[in-house]
C-alpha positions in Angstrom: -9.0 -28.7 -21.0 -7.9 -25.1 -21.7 -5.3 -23.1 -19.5 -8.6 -20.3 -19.2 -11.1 -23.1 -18.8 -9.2 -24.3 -15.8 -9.2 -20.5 -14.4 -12.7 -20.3 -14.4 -13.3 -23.9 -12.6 -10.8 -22.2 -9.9 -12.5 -18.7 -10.1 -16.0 -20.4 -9.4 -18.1 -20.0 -5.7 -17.8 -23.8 -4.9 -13.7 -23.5 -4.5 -14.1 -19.8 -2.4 -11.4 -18.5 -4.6 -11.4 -15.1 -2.4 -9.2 -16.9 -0.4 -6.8 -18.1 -2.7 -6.5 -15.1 -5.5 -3.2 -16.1 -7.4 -5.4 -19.3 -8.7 -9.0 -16.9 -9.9 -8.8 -15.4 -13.2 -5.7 -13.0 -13.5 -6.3 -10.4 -16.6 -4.3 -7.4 -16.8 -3.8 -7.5 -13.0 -7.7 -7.8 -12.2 -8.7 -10.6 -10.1 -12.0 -12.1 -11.4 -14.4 -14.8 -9.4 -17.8 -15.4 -8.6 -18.6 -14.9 -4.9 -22.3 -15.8 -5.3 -23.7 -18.4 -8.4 -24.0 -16.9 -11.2 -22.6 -13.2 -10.3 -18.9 -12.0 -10.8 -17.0 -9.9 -9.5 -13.3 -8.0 -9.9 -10.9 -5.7 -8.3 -7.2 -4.6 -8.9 -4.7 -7.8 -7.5 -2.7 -4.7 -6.0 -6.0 -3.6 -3.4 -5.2 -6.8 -1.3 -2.0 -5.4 -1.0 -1.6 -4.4 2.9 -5.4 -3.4 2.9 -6.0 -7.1 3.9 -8.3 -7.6 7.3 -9.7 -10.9 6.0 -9.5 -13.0 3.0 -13.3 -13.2 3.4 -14.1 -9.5 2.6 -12.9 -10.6 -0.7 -15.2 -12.2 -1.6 -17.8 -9.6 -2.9 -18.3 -5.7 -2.4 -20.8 -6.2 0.6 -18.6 -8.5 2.5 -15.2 -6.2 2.1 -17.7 -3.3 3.6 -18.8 -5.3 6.2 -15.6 -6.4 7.8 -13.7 -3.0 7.2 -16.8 -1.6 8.8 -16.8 -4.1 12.1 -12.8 -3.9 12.1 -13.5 0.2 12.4 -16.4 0.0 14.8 -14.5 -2.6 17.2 -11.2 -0.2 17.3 -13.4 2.7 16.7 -10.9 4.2 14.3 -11.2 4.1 10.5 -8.5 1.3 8.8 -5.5 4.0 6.8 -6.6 2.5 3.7 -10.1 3.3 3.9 -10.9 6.1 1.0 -12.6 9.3 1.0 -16.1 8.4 0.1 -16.5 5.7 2.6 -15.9 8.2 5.3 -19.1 9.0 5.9 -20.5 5.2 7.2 -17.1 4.5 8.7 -16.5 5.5 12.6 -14.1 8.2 12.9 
């Protein structure tokens, strides 16, 4: 088997590559996996950097928002890394 071909078996749901990003698909320092069949996702390998609260909220845009957001609510202030336009549904 190809070196990409074995990315994408570790980049697929069944091996929950969102915790385990140096083995999903690497390209140009974008992480790339499917959190749900048949969907995929990406984000910059440097955004886990420090902004970590779970490996879970990694695994797809609704579950990063969800546990930033419960992190927030539970120590009612806003994580530093938390941007601008997510201001407005974060607790202050």
């Amino acid at each position: 088997m190809q070196p990409f071909c074995k990315s994408i078996e570790r980049s697929l749901e069944g091996v929950e590559p969102w915790y385990k990003p140096k083995d999903a698909i690497n390209i140009d320092g974008r992480i790339y996996h499917e959190p749900y069949s048949g969907t995929w996702v990406s984000y910059a390998a440097g955004e886990r950097d420090g902004t970590t609260l779970s490996s879970y909220q990694w695994r797809a845009p609704g579950e990063w928002f969800a546990v930033v957001y419960s992190v927030a609510w539970m120590q009612k202030k806003r994580p530093s890394f938390v941007a601008g336009k997510l201001d407005e549904w974060m607790p202050a």
